[in-house]
C-alpha positions as CSV (number, residue, x, y, z in Angstrom):
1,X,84.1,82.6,75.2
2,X,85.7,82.1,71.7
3,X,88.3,79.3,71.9
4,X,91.0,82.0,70.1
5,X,90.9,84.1,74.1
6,X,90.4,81.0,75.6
7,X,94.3,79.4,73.8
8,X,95.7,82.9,74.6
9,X,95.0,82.7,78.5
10,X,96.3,79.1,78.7
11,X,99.3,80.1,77.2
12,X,99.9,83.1,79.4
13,X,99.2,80.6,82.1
14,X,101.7,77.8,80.8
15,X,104.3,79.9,80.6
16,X,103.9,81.2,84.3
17,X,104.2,77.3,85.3
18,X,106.8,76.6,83.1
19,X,109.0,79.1,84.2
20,X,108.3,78.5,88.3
21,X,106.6,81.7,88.9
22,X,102.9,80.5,89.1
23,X,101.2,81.4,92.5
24,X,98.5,80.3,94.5
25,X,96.7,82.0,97.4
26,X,97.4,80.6,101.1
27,X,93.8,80.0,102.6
28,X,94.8,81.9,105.7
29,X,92.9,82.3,108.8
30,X,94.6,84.4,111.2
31,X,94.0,83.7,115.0
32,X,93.2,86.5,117.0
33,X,94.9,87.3,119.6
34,X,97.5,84.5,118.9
35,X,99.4,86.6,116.4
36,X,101.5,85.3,114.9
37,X,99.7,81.7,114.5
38,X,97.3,81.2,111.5
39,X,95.4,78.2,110.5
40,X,96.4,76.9,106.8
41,X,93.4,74.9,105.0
42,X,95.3,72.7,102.2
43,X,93.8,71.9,98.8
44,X,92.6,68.7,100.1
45,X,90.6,70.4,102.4
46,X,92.7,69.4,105.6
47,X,94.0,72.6,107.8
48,X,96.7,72.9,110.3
49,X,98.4,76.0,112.5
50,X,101.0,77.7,111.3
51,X,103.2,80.1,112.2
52,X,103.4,83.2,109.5
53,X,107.2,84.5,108.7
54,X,105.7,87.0,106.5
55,X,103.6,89.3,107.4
56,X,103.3,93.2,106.9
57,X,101.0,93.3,109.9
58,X,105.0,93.9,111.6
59,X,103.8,95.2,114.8
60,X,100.6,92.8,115.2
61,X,98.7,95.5,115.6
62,X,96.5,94.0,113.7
63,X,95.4,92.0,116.6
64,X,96.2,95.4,119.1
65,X,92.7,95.0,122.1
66,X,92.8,98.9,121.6
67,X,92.6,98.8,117.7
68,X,90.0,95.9,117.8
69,X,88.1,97.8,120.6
70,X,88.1,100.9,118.4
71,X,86.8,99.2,115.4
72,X,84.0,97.6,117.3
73,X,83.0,101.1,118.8
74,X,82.9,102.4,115.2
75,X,81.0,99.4,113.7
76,X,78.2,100.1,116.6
77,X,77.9,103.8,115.7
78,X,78.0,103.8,112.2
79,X,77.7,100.8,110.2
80,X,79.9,98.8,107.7
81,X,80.3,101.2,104.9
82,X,81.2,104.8,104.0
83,X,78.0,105.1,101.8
84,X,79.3,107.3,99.0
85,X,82.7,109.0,98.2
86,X,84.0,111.8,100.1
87,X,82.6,114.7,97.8
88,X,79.1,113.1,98.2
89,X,77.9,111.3,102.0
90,X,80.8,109.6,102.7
91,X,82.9,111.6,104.3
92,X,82.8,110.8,108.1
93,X,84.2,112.2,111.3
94,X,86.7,109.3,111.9
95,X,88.4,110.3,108.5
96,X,88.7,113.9,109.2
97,X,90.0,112.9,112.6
98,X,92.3,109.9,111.2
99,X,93.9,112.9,108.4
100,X,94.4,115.6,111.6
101,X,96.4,112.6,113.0
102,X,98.5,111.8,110.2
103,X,99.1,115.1,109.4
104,X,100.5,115.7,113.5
105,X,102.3,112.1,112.7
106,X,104.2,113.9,109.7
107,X,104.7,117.4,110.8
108,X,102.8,118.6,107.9
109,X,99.8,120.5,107.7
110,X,96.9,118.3,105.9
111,X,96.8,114.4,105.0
112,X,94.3,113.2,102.6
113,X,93.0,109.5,102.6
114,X,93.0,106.9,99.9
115,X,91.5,103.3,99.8
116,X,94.9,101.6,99.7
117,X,99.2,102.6,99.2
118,X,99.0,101.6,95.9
119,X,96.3,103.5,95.1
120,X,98.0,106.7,96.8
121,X,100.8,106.9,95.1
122,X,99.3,105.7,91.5
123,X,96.7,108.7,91.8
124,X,98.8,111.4,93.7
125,X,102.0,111.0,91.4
126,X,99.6,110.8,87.8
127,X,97.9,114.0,89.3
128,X,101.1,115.7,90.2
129,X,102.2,115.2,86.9
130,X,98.7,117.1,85.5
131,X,99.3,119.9,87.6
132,X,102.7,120.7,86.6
133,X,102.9,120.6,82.8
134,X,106.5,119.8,81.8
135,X,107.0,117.7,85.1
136,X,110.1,115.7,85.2
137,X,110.2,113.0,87.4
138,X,113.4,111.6,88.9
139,X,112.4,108.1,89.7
140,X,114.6,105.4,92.0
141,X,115.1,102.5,90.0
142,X,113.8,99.9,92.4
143,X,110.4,102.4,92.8
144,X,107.3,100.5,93.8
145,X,104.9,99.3,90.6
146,X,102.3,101.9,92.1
147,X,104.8,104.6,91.8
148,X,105.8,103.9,88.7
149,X,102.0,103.1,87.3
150,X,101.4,106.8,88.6
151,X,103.5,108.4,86.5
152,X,103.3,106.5,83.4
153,X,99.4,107.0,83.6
154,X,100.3,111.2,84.4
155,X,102.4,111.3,81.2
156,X,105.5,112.9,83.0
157,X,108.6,112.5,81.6
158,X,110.5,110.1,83.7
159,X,114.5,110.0,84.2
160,X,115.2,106.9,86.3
161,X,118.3,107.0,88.3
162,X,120.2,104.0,89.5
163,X,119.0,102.4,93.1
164,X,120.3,104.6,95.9
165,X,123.0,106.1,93.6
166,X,122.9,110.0,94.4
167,X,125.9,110.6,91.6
168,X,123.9,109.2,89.2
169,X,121.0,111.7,90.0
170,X,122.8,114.0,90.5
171,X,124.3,114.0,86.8
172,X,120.6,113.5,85.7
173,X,119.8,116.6,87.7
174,X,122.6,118.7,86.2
175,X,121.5,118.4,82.6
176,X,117.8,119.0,83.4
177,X,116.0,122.4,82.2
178,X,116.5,124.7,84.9
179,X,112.9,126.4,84.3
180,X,110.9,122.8,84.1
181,X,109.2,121.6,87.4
182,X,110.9,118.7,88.9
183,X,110.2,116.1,91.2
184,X,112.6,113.1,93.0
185,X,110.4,110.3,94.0
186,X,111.9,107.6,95.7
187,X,110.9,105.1,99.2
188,X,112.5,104.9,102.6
189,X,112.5,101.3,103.3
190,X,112.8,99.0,99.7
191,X,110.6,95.9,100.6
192,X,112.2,93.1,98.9
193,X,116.1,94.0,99.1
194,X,115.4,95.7,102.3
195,X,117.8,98.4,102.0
196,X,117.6,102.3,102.9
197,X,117.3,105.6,101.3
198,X,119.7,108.5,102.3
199,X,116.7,110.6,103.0
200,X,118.4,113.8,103.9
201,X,121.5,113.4,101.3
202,X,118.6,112.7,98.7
203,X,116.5,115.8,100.0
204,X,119.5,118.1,99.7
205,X,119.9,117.2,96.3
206,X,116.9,118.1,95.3
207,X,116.8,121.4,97.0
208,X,119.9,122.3,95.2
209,X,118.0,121.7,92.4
210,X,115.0,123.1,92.9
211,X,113.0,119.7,92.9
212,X,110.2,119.1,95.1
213,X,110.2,115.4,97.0
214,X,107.8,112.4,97.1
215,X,109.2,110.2,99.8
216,X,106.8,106.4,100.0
217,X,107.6,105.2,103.3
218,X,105.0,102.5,103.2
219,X,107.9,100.2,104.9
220,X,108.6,102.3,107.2
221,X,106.0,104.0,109.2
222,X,104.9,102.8,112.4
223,X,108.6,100.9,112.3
224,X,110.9,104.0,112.9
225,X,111.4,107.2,114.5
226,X,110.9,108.3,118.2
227,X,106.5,108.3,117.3
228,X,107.1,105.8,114.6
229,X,106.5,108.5,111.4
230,X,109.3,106.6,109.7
231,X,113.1,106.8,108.3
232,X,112.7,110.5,108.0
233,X,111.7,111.3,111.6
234,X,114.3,108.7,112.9
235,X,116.9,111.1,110.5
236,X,115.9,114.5,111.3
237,X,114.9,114.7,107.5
238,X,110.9,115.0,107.6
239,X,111.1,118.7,106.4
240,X,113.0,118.3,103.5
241,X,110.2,116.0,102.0
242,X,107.6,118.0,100.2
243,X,105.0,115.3,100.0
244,X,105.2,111.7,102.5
245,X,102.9,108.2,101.0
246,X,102.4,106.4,103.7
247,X,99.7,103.2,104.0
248,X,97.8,101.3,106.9
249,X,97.9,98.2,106.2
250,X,101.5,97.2,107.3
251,X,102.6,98.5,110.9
252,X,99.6,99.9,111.6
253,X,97.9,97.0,110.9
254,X,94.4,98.1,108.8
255,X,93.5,99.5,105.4
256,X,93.9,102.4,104.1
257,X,97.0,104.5,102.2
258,X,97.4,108.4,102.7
259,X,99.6,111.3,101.9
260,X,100.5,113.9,103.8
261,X,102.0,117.3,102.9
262,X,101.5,121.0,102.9
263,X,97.9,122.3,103.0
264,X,97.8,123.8,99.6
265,X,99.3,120.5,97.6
266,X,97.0,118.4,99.8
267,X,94.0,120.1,98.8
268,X,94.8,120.1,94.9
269,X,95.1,116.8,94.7
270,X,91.7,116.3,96.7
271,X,90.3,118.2,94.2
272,X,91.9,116.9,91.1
273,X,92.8,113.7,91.8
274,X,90.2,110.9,89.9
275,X,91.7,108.2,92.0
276,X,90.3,109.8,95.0
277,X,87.1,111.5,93.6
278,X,85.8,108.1,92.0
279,X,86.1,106.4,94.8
280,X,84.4,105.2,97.4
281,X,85.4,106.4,100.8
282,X,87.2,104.2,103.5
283,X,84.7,102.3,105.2
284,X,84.6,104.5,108.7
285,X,85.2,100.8,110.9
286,X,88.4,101.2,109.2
287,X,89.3,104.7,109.6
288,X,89.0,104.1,113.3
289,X,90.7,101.3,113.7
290,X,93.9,103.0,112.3
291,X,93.2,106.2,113.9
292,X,93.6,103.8,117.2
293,X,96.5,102.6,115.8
294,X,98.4,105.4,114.8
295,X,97.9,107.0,118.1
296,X,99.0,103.8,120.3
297,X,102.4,103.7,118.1
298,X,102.9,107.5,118.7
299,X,103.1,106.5,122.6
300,X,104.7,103.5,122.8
301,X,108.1,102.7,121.7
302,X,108.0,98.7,122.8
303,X,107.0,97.0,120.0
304,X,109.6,98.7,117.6
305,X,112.3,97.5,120.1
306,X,111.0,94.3,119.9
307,X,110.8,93.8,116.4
308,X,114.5,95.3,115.8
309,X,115.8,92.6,118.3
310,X,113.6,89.8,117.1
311,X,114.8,90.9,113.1
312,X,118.7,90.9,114.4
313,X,118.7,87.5,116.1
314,X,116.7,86.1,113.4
315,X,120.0,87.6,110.9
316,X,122.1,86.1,113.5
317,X,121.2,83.0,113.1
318,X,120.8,82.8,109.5
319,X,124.0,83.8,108.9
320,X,125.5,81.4,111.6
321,X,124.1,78.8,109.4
322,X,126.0,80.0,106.4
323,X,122.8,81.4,104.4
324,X,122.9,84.0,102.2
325,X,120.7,86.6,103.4
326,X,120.8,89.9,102.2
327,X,122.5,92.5,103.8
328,X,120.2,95.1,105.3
329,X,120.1,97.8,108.1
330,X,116.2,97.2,108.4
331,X,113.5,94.8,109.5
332,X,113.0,93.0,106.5
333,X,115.5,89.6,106.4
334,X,114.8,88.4,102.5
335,X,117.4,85.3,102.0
336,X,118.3,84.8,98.2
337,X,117.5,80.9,96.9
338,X,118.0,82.3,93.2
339,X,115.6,79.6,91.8
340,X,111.8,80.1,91.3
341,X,111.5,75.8,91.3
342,X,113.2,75.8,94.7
343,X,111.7,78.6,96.2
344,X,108.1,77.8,95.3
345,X,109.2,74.4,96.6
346,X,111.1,75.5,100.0
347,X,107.9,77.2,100.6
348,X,105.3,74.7,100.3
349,X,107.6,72.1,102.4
350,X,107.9,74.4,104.9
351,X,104.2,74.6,105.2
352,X,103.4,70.8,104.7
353,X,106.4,69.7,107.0
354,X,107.1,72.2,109.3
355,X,104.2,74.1,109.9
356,X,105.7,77.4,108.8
357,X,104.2,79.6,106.6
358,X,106.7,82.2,104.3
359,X,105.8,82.6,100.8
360,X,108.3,82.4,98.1
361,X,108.8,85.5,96.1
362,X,109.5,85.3,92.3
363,X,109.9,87.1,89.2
364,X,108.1,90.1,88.2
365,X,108.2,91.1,92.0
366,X,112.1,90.9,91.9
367,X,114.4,89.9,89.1
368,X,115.0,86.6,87.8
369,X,118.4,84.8,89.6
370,X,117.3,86.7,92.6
371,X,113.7,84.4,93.9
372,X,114.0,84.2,97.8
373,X,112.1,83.7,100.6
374,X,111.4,86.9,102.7
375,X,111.0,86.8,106.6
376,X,109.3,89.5,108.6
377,X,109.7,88.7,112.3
378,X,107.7,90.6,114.5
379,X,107.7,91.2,118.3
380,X,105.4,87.8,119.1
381,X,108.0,85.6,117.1
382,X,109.9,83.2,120.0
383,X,113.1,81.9,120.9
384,X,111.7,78.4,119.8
385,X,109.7,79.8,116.6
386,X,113.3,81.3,115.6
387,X,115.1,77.7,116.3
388,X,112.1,76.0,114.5
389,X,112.3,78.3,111.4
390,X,116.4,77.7,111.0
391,X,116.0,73.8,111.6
392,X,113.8,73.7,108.7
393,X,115.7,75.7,106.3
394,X,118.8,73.5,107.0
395,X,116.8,70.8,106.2
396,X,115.3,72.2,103.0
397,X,118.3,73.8,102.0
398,X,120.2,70.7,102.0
399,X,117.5,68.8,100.8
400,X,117.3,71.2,97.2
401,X,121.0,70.8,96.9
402,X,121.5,74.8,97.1
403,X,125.0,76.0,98.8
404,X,125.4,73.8,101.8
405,X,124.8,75.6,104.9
406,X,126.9,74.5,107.8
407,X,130.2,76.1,107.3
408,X,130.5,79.3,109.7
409,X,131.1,82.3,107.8
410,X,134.4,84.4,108.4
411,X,134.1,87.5,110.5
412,X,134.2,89.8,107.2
413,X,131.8,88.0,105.7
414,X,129.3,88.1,108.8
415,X,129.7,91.7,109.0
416,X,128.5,92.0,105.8
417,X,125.8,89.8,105.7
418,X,124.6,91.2,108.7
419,X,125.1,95.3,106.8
420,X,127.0,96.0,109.6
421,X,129.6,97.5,107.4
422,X,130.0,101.2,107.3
């Protein structure tokens, strides 16, 4: 390679460093059965157990016997791979069943699979925006990279409206061509702040405005409503949602991204869609796994009741300590260290020292000022695992000279903390 490319990566690199946002991959090996322990292997070759604080796997079903069982039934009968893309060989009965099941899960009338979320909503929103000539897309401001990639790459014309502010769409809304097609994209569950959408305030909206709606709730499903189809079952607000992105490779605990929506819009973007054509199918191992899945969660309740409790004590206790967490109404507990040196460093010491595994989270994923550390407890976490995990970040906190926990917070200020505030 010419030393000119060579100078322009290392300088790419050295300004990652510099600024405390350069990562490195945890060499993870998860321990079945034993969720949520993993076993760390350190650069210097020496491994320990940990226990993982942040995981999407948020129901461990992931380690589910009746999803592993399933998986080993479909790795007998068929093999390890699809063999071809849908259009040509690999289309396999575990998909077509998986899509009937998402579709039930949704209350729509098709689902179409995609390799990953990402790749879902990059390939269904670019295509949407093909279909439609003249599509205007009203897009959240704290959308998902995927979301947004998909319609930069479809060439729609994007109006961005402030995070969760309907005025502000709506005034967006108001000014828009009456005769264009329109579409409000926006997510459920927002990973990193872990705040919600007003999915049935949002929906109206749109209606008003004759706007379809592209709801991601990647966070979500599995996690909420009475069969776990997300925010918009628990709301009552599934059919105001024209199109639902979902993945299954958080609660469900697999591979895989889908959409599901009416028949007709499902089957033009099966047809149109290069993101799906191209590619190689889901390998079928995979499509039954989460087929396993997605059908367990739809009969049993328990482990979202679990995770809710184990997400609330968790809050409890951060906030006794005087942490700032953020305040959110979901199962996502991200607490804001607002330094990418100390996060990086909190992290890695409570690894080495505590045998705790939470990675730090830095700039691009969320804005500079705002690096934290973001916890996903999940129904195996313990009384003890919870004590352990506060212990340490007293220590570390203390120890990086941050705002000294310690003091108890004033009622007012635990209500918020906790988004217990109306």
């Amino acid at each position: 390679m010419p030393l000119k490319y060579q100078k322009a990566f290392a300088a790419a690199l050295d300004r990652v460093k510099t600024e405390g946002r350069y990562r490195t991959f945890a060499n993870l090996m998860r321990c079945r059965g034993d969720a949520p322990l993993a076993v760390w292997r350190a650069a210097d070759g020496t491994q320990k157990e940990v226990v993982v604080w942040c995981s999407n796997d948020y129901l461990n079903q992931g380690q589910n016997p009746v999803v592993l069982d399933a998986m080993h039934r479909a790795l007998a009968e068929t093999g390890a791979g699809a063999g071809g893309t849908r259009n040509i060989s690999g289309t396999n009965h575990y998909h077509v069943e998986l899509e009937g099941e998402l579709a039930d899960l949704h209350r729509k009338e098709a689902a179409l699979l995609f390799t990953s979320g990402y790749v879902a909503n990059e390939t269904t929103l670019e295509t949407l925006a093909r279909l439609l000539p003249g599509l205007i897309i009203f897009s959240d401001a704290n959308n998902h990279a995927s979301m947004i990639a998909g319609i930069r790459n479809g060439g729609a014309t994007k109006q961005v409206f402030r995070h969760n502010d309907l005025a502000h769409l709506e005034s967006l809304l108001r000014v828009a061509p009456a005769s264009a097609p329109k579409l409000v994209a926006f997510e459920s569950v927002y990973s990193m702040d872990g705040d919600m959408a007003d999915i049935g305030a949002i929906s109206a909206l749109a209606k008003q405005y004759g706007c379809m709606t592209y709801l991601d709730e990647v966070h979500a499903v599995g996690m909420y409503g009475a069969r776990g189809a997300g925010v918009a079952e628990r709301d009552g607000a599934m059919d105001g949602i024209d199109i639902i992105q979902g993945t299954l490779g958080k609660a469900f605990g697999v591979l895989g991204g889908y959409i599901a929506a009416d028949a007709l819009v499902v089957d033009a973007i099966r047809s149109c869609a290069p993101g799906f054509i191209f590619t190689t199918a889901l390998a079928p191992v995979l499509a039954a796994g989460a087929l396993a899945s997605v059908r367990w969660l739809k009969a049993h309740d328990a482990p979202r009741l679990q995770q809710q409790a184990r997400a609330a004590a968790l809050k409890e206790r951060l906030v006794s300590l005087g942490l700032p967490i953020l305040p959110t109404p979901s199962h996502i507990v991200p607490l804001i260290v607002g330094d990418p040196l100390h996060c990086s460093a909190i992290s890695q010491a409570l690894a080495a020292e505590f045998s705790i595994y939470a990675q730090p989270i830095n700039f691009p994923t969320v804005p500079r000022g705002t690096e934290r550390l973001r916890f996903t407890p999940s129904p195996a976490h313990t009384e003890k695992m919870l004590d352990d995990l506060c212990n340490a970040l007293r220590v570390l906190w203390a120890r990086c000279e941050l705002a000294q926990p310690g003091a108890a917070p004033s009622d007012d200020e635990r209500v918020l903390r906790l988004g217990l505030a109306s």
